[in-house]
Backbone bond lengths (Angstrom), bond angles and torsions (degrees), N, CA, C in turn:
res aa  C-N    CA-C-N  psi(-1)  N-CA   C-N-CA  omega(-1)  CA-C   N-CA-C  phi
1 X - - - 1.465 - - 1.517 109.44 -
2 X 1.729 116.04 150.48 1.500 111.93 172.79 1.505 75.51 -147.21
3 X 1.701 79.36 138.60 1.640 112.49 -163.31 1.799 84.54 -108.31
4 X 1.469 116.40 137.28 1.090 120.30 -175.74 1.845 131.13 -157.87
5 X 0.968 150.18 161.51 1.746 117.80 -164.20 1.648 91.60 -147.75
6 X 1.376 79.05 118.74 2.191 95.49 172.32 1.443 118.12 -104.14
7 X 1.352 108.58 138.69 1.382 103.44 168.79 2.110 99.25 155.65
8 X 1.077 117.06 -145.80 1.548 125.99 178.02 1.809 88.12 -126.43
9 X 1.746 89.01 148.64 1.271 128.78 -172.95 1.324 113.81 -41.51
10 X 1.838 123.47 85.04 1.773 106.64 177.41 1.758 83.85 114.87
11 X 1.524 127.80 7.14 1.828 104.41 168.42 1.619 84.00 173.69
12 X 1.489 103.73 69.54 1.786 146.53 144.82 1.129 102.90 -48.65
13 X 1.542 138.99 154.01 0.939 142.72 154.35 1.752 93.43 -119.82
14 X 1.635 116.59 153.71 1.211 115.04 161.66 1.540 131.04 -97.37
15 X 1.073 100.22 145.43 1.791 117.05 -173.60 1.054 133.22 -112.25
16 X 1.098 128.67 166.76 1.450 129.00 160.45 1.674 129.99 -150.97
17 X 0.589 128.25 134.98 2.136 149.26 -171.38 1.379 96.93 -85.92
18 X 1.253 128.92 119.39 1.117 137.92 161.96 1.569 115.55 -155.78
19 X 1.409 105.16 -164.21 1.398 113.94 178.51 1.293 124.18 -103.33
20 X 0.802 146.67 175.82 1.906 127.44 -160.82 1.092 94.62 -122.91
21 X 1.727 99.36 130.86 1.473 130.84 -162.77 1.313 120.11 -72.02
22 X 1.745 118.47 9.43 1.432 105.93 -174.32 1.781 106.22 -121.58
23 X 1.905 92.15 12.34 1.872 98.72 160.70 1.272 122.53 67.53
24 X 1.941 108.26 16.31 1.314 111.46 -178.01 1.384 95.43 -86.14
25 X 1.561 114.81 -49.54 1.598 109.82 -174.95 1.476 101.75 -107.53
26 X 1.358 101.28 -169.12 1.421 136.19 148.64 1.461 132.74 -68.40
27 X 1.472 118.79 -38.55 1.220 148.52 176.25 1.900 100.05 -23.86
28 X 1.969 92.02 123.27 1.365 68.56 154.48 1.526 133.08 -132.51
29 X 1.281 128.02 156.90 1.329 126.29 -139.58 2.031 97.97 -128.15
30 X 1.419 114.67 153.26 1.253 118.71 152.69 1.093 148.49 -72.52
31 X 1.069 157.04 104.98 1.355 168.11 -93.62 1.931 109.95 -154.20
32 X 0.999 149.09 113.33 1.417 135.87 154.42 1.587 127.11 -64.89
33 X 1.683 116.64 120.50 0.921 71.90 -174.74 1.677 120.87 -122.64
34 X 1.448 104.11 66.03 1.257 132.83 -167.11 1.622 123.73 -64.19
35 X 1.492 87.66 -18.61 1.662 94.78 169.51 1.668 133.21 -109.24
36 X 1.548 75.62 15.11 1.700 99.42 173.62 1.775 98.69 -127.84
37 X 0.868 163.74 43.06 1.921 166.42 -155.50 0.895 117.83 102.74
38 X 1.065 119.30 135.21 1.629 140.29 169.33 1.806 110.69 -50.56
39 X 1.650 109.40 -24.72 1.561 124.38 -154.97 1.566 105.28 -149.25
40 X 1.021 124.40 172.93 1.233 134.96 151.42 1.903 106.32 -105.12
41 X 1.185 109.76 53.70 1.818 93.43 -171.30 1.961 93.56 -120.88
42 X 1.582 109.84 172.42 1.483 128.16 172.16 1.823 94.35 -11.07
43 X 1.056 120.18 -99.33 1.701 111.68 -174.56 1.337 113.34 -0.06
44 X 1.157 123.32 -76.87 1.683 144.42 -136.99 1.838 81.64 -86.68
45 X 1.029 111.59 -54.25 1.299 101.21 -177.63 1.479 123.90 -68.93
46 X 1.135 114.78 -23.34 1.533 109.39 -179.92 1.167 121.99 -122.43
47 X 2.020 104.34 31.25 1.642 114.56 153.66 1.838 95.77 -123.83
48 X 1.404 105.78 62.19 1.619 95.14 156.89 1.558 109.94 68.26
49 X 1.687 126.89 12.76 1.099 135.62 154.11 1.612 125.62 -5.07
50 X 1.381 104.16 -51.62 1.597 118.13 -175.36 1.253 105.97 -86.95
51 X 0.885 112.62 -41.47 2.000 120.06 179.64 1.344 114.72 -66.98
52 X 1.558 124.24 -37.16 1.200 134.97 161.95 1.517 122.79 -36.82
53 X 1.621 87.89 -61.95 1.938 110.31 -169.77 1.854 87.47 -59.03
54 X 1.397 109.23 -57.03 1.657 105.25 -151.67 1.634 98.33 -53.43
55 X 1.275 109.59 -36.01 1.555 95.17 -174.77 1.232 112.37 -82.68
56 X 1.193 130.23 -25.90 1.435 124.22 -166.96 1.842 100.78 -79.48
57 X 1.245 115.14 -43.64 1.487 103.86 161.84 1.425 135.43 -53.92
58 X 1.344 113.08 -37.57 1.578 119.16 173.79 1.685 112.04 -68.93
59 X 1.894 115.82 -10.98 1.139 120.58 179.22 1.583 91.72 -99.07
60 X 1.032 136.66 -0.02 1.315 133.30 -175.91 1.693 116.32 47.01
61 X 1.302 100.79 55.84 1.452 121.89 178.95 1.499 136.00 -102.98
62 X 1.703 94.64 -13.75 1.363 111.30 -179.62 1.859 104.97 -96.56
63 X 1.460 117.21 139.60 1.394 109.75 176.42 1.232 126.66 -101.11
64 X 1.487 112.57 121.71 1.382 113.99 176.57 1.602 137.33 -8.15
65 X 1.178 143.75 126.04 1.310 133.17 -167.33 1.746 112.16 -122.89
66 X 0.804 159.05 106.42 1.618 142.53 117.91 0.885 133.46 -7.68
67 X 1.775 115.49 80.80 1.614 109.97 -163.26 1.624 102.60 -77.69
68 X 1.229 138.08 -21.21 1.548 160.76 177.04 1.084 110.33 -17.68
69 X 1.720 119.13 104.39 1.405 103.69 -158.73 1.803 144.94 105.92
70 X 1.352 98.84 -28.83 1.491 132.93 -164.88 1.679 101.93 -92.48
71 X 1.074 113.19 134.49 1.485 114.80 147.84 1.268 112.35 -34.64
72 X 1.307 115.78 165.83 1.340 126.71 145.58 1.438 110.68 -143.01
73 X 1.644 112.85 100.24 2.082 133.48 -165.54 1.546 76.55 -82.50
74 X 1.529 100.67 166.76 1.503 129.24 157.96 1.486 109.44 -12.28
75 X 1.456 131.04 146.49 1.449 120.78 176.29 1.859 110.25 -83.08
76 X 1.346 111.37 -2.50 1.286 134.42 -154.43 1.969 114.12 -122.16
77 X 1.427 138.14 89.00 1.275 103.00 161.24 1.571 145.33 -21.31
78 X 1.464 107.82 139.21 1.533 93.84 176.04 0.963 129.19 -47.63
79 X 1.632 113.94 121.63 1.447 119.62 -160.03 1.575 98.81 -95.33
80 X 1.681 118.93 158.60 1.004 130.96 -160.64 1.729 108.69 -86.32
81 X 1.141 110.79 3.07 1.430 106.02 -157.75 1.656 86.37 -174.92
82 X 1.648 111.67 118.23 1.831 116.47 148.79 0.782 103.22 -98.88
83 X 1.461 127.98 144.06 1.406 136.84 173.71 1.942 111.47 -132.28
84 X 1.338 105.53 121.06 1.777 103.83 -165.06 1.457 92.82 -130.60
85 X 1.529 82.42 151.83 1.519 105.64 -163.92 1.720 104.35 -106.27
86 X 0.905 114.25 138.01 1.572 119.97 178.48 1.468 119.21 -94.16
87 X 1.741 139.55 160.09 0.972 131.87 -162.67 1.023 125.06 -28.95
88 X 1.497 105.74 89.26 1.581 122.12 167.17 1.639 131.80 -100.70
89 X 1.516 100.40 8.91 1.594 126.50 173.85 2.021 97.83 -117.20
90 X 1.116 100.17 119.42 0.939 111.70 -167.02 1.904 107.56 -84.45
91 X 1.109 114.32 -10.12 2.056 91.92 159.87 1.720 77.55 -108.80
92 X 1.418 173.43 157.35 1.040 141.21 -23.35 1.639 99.86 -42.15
93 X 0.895 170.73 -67.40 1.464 156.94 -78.53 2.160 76.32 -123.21
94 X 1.619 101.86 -48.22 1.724 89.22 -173.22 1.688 101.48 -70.60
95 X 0.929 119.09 -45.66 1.850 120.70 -176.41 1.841 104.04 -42.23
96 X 1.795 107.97 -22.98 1.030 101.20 168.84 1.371 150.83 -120.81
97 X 1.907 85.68 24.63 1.520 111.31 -174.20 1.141 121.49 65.25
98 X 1.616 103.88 27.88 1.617 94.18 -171.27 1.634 92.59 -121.86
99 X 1.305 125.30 167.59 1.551 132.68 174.76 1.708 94.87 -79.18
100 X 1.728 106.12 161.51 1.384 122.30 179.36 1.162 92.23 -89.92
101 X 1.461 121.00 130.26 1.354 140.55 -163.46 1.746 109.06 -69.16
102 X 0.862 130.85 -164.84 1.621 128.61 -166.34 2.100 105.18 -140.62
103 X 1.656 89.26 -47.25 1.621 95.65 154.17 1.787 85.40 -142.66
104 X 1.332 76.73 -179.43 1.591 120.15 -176.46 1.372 126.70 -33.41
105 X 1.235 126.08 89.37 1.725 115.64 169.02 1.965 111.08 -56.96
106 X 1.187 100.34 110.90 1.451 99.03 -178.31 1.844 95.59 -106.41
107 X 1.280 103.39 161.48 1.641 104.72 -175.34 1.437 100.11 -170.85
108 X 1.565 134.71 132.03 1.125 148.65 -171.58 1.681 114.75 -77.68
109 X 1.058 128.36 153.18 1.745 120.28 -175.48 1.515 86.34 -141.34
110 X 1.640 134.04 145.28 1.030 126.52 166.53 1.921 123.87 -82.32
111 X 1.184 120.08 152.44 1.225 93.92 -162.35 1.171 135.58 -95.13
112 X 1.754 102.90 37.93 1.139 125.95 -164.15 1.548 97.40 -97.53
113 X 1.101 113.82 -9.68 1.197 120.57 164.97 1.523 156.58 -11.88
114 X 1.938 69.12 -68.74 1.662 105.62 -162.19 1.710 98.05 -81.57
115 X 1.849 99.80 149.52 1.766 89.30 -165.59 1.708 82.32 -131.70
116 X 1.277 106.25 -175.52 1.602 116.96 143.08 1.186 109.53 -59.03
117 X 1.304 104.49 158.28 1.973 130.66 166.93 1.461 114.11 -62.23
118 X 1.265 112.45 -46.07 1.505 118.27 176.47 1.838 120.41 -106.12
119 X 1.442 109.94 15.33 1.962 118.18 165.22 1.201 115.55 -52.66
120 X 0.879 129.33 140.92 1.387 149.57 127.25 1.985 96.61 -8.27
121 X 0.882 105.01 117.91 1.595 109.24 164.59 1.524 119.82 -117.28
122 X 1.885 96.23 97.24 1.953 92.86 -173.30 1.603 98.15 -64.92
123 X 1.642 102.11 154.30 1.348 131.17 -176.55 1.653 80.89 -109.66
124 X 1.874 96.91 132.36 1.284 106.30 176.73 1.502 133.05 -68.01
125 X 0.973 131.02 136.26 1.520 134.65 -151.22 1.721 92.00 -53.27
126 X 1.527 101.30 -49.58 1.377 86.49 -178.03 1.763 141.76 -135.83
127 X 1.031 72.59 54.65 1.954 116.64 179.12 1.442 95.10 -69.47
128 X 1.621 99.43 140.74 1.181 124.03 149.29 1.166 158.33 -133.68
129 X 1.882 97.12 -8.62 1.166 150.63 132.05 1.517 147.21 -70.25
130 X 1.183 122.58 29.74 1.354 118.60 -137.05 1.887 78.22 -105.30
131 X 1.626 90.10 141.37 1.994 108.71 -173.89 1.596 113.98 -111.50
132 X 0.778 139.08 148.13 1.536 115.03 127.83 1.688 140.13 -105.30
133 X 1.066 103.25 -175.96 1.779 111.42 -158.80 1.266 96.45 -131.84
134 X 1.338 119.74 125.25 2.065 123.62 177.30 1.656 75.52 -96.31
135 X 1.794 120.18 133.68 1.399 103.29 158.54 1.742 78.76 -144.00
136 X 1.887 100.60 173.28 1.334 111.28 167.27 1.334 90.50 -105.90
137 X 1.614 96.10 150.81 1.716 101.18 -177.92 1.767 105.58 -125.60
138 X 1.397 125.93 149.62 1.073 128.66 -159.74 1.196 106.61 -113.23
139 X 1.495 139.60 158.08 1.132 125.99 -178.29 1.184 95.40 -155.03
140 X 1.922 107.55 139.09 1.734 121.96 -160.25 1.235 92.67 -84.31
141 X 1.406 132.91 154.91 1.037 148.30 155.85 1.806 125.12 -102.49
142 X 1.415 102.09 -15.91 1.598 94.65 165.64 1.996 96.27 -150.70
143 X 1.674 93.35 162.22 1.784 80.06 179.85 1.533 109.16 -66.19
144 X 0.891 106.55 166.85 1.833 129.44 -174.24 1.558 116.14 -147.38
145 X 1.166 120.13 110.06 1.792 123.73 163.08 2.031 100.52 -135.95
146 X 1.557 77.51 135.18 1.806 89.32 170.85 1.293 107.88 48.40
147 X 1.696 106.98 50.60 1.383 95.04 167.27 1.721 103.55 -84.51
148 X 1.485 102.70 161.25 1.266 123.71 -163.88 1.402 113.79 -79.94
149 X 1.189 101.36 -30.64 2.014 109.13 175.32 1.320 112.03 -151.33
150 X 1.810 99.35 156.82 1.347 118.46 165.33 1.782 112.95 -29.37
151 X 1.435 119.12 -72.10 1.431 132.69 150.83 1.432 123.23 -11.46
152 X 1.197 108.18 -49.42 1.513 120.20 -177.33 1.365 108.88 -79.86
153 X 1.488 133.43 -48.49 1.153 142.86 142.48 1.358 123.15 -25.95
154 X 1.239 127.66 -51.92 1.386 137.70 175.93 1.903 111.45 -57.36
155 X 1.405 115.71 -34.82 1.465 135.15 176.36 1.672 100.13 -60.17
156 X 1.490 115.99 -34.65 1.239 100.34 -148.76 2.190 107.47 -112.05
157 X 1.117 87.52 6.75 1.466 107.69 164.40 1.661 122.57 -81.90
158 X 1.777 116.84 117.12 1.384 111.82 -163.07 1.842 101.93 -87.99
159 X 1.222 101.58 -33.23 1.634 111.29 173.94 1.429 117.52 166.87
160 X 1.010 107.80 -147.56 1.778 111.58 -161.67 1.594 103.86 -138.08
161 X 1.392 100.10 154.31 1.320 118.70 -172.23 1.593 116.04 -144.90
162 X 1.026 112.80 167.24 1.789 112.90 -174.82 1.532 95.82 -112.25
163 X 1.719 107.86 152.37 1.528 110.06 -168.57 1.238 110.66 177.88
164 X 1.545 113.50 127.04 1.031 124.93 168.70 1.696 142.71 -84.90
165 X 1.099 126.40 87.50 1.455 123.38 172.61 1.632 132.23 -68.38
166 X 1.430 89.76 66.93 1.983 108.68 166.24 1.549 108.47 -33.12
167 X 1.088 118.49 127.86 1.447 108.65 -179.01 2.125 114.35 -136.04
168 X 0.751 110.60 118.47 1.562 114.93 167.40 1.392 96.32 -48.00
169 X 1.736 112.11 119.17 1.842 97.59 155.41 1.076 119.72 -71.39
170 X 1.309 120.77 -60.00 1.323 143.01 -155.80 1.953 115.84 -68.90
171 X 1.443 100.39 -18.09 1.668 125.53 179.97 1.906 97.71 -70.91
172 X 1.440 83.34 -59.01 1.673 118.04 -179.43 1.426 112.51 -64.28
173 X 1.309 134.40 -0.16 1.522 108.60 -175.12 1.688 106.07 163.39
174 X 1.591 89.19 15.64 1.904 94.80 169.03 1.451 94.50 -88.99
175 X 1.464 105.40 -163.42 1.868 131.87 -167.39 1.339 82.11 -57.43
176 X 1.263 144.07 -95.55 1.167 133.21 -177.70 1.559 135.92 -112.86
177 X 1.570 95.80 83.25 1.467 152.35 -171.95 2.031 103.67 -86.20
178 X 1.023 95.69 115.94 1.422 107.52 152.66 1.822 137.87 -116.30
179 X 0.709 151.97 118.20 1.446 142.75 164.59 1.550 97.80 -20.22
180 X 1.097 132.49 -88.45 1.341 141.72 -156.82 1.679 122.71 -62.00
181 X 2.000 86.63 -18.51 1.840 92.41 172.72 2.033 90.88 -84.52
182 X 1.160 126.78 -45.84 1.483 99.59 -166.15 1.411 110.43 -93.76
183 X 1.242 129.18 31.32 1.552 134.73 164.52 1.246 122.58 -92.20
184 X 2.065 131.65 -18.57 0.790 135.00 -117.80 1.485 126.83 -144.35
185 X 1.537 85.09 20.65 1.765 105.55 -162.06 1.637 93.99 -108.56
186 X 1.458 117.07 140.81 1.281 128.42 -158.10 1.064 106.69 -80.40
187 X 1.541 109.99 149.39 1.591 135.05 -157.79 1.443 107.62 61.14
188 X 1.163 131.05 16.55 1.474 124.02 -152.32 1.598 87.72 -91.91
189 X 1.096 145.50 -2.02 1.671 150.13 172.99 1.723 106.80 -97.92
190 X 1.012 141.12 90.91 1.202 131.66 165.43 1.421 115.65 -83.07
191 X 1.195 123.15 130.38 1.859 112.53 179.77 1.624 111.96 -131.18
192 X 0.660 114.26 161.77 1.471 128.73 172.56 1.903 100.02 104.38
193 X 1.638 89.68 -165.10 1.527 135.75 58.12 1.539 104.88 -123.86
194 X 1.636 108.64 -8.54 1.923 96.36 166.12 1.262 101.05 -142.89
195 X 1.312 109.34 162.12 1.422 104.78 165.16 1.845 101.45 -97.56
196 X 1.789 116.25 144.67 1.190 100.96 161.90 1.424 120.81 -139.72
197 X 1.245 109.77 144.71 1.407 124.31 -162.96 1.678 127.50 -39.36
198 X 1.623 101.20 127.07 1.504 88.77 -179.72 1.195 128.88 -32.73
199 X 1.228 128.54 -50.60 1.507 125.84 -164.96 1.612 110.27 -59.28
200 X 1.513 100.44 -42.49 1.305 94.15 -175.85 1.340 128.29 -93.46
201 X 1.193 116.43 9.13 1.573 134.40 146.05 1.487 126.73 -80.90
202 X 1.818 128.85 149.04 1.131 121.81 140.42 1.408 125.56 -129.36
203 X 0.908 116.29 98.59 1.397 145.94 155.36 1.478 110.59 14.51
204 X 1.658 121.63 -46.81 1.354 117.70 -138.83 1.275 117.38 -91.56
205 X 1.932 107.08 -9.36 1.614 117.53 175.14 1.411 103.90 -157.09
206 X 1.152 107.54 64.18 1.810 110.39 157.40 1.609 117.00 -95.25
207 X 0.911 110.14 147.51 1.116 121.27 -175.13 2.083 131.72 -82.65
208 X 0.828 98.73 120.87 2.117 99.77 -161.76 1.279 105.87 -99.70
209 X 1.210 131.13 88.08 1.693 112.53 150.65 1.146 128.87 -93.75
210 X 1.302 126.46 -169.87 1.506 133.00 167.73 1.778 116.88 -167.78
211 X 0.926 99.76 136.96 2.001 110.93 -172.86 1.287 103.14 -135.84
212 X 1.164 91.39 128.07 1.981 118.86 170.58 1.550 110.89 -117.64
213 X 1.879 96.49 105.75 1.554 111.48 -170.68 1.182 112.32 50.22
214 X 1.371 92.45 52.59 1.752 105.82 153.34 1.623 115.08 59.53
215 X 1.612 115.02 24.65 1.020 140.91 -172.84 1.683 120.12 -119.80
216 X 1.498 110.67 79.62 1.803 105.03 -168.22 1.560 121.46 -29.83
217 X 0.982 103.17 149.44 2.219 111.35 -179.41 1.739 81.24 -132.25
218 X 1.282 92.23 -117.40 1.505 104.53 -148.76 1.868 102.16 -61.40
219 X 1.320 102.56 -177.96 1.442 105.64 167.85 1.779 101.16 160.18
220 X 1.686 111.61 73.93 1.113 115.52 146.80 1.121 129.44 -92.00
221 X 1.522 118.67 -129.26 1.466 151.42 -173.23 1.481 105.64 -154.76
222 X 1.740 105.63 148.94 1.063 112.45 147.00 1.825 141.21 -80.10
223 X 1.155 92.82 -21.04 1.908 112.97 154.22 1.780 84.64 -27.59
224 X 1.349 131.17 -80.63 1.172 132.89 -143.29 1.968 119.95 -79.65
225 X 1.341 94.52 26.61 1.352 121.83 -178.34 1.871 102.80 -72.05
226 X 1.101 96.33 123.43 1.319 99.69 179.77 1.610 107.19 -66.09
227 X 1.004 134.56 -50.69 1.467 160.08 155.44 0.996 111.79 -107.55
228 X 1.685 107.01 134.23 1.320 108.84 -168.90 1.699 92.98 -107.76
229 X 1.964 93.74 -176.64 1.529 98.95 -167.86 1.703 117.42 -62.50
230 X 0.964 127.92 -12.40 1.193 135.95 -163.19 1.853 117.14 -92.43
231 X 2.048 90.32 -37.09 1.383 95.17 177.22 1.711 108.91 -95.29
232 X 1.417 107.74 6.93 1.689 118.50 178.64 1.658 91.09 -84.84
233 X 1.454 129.76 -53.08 1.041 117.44 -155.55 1.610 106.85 -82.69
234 X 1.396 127.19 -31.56 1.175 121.41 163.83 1.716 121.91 -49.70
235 X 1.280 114.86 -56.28 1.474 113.24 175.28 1.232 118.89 -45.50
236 X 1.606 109.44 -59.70 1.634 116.92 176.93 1.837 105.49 -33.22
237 X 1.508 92.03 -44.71 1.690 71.34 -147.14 1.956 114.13 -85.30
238 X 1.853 84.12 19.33 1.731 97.04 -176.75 1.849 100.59 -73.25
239 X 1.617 105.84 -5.46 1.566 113.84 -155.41 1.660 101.93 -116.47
240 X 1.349 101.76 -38.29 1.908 103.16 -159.22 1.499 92.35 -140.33
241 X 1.380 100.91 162.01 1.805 105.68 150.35 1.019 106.84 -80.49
242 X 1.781 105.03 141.53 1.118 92.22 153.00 1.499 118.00 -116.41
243 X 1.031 144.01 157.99 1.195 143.51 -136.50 1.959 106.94 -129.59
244 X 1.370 126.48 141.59 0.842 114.47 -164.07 1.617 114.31 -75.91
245 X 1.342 143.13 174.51 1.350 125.09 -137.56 1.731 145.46 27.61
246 X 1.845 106.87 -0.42 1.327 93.70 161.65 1.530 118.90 -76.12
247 X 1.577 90.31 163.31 2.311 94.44 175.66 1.683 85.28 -108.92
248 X 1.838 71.75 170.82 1.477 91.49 174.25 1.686 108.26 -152.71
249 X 1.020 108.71 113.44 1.540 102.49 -155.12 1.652 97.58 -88.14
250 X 1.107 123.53 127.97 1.469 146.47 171.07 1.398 115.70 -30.14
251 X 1.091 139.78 -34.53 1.840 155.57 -138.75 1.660 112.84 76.13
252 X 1.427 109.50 -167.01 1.595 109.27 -177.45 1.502 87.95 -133.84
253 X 1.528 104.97 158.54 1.346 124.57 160.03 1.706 127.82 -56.33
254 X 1.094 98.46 -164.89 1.763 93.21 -175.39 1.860 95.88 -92.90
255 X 1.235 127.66 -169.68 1.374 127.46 -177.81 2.089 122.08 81.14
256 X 1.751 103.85 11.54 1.076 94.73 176.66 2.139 103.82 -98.93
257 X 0.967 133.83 162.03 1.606 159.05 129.85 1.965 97.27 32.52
258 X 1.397 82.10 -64.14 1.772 93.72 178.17 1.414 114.28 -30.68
259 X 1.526 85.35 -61.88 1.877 88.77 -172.57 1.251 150.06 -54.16
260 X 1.811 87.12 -3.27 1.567 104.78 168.02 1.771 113.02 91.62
261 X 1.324 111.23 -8.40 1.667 128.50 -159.52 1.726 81.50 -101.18
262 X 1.740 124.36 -18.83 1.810 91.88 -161.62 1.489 76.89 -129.80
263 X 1.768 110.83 -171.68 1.430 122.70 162.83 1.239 107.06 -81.82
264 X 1.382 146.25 141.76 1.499 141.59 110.30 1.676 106.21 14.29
265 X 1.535 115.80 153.80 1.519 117.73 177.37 1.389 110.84 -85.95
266 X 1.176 115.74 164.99 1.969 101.19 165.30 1.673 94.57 -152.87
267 X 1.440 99.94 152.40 1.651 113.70 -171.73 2.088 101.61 -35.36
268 X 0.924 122.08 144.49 1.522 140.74 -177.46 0.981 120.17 95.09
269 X 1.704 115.84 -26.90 1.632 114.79 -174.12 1.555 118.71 -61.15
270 X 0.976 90.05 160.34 1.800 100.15 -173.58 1.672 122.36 -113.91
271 X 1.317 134.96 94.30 1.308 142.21 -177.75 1.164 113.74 -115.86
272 X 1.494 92.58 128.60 1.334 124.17 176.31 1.669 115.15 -124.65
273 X 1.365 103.20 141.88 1.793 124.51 -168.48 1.330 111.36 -121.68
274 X 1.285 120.77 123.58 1.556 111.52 176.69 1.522 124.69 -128.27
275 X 1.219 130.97 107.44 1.463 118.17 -160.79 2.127 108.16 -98.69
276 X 1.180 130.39 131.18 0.972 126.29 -148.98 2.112 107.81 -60.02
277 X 1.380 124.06 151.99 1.198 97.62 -155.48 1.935 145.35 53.36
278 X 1.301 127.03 -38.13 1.304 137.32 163.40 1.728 109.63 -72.90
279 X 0.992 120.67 6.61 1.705 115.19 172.36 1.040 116.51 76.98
280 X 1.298 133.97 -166.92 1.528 125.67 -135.73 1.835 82.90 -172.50
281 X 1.748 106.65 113.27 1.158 116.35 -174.92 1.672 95.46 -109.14
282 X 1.873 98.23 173.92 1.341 98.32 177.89 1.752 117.18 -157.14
283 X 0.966 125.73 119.51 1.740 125.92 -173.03 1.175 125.09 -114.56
284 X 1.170 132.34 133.77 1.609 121.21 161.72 1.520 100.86 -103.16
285 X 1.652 87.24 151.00 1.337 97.10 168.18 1.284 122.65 -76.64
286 X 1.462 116.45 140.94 1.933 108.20 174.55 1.651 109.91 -126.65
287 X 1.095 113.94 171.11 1.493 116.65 170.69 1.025 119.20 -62.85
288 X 1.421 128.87 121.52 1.189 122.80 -178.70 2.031 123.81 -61.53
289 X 1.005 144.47 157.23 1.361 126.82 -173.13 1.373 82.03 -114.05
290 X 1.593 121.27 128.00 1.562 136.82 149.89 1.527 123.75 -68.24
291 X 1.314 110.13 132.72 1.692 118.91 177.23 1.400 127.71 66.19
292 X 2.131 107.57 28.09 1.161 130.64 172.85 0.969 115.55 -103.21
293 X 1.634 130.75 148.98 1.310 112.37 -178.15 1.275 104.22 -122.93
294 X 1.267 135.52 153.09 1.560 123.57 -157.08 1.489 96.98 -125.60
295 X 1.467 124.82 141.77 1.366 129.25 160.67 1.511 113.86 -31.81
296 X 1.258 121.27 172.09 1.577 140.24 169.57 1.517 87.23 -71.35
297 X 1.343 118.04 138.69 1.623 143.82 133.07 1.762 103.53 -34.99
């Protein structure tokens, strides 16, 4: 299954990707899933969300949809909390002169962030540095604080998603540079195009690229995760709740802007992120508009 939400920005409908329920084919088809949540957000996920859909499809209860045409927003309601992980691929961490961490660089993103897979991505009015990040992003499925183990952590993950972390360098890590000033410019999170369910994911060697104008960048594995998703979500939650429907995006590999090997982005370019299984998103950059204020996502 890929859990996914159509419609215009702020009135999504929820979906689902599957195989068609009457077992002639394989085919897979869209589903609404309007008679099971209003959303795909924290709720739906942390009353058995996935278990719901599987049965209600095998009862052939959900009605066919025509996504044709449709947006495709975040696979996820706005989540209450992003949570991003810092060099957790260990040659990005050298591409960035920095040592491989010992635990976890954790760092906050606001969650104004988070965009569709296929938005418009404004380029900051006043960027000059602007990167991107191929990461897999994780998404909680029930709240979690002080869980007790890796194991326990692993329970509380709903599935995985593909996602990009656009980043300001120079916001991020000039003379007066913050993490949280170049993380934090809107739409700068693109996710999807689905989220899909733990079970039917594994985490431990999918594969991450990313191309700017149709020009390869990155192209690891997650095998090469400094911390994996399971021991990210346990630590986090030695610090914060985490709450069901927040993400937490993993870090990116080596092969982004930083490293001195590519150019910086500039308004028109076109990036695309692909995480192996989780789909293959895509953005152009646009001008950002100054002294507008934009509705809620």
């Amino acid at each position: 299954m890929k859990f996914l939400r159509l419609g215009d920005a702020g009135t999504e409908q929820p979906a689902v990707l599957a195989a068609g329920t009457d077992g002639t084919d394989g085919t897979e088809r869209a589903y609404s899933l309007l008679p099971l949540t209003r959303d795909i957000d924290g709720a739906f996920l942390a009353h058995d969300g996935a278990a719901r859909v599987r049965a209600a499809l095998a009862a052939g209860e959900l009605p066919a949809l025509d996504p044709a045409g449709l947006r495709i927003g975040p696979p996820v309601a706005r989540p209450r909390s992003v949570i991003a992980i810092g060099l957790n691929y260990a040659d990005h961490a050298a591409e960035a002169g920095a040592d491989v961490p010992t635990v976890p660089v954790v760092f906050l993103k606001p969650t104004s962030t988070i965009a569709g897979p296929f938005d418009p991505a404004p380029y900051p009015a006043a960027a000059g540095k602007y990167d991107w990040e191929a990461e897999l992003a994780i998404v909680v499925g029930r709240d979690a604080h002080l869980l007790p183990t890796v194991a326990a952590a692993a329970e509380c993950i709903a599935g995985y998603a593909c996602a990009n972390d656009l980043s300001e360098r120079d916001w991020q890590m000039g003379a007066a540079g913050q993490w949280t000033k170049g993380k934090s410019s809107p739409g700068s999170t693109p996710l999807g195009p689905w989220l899909v369910p733990a079970d039917e994911t594994d985490p431990a060697d999918l594969r991450v690229r990313s191309w700017v104008n149709g020009e390869p960048r990155q192209d690891s594995r997650t095998a090469d995760l400094v911390f994996s998703p399971a021991e990210l979500v346990h630590h986090v939650s030695q610090y914060m709740l985490l709450e069901a429907g927040d993400v937490i995006l993993t870090g990116t590999p080596a092969g982004v802007a930083l490293s001195g090997r590519f150019p910086y982005l500039a308004p028109g370019d076109t990036v695309e992120v692909e995480v192996e299984g989780l789909g293959r998103q895509r953005c152009v950059l646009t001008a950002e508009h100054v002294g507008v204020t934009s509705g809620a996502r």
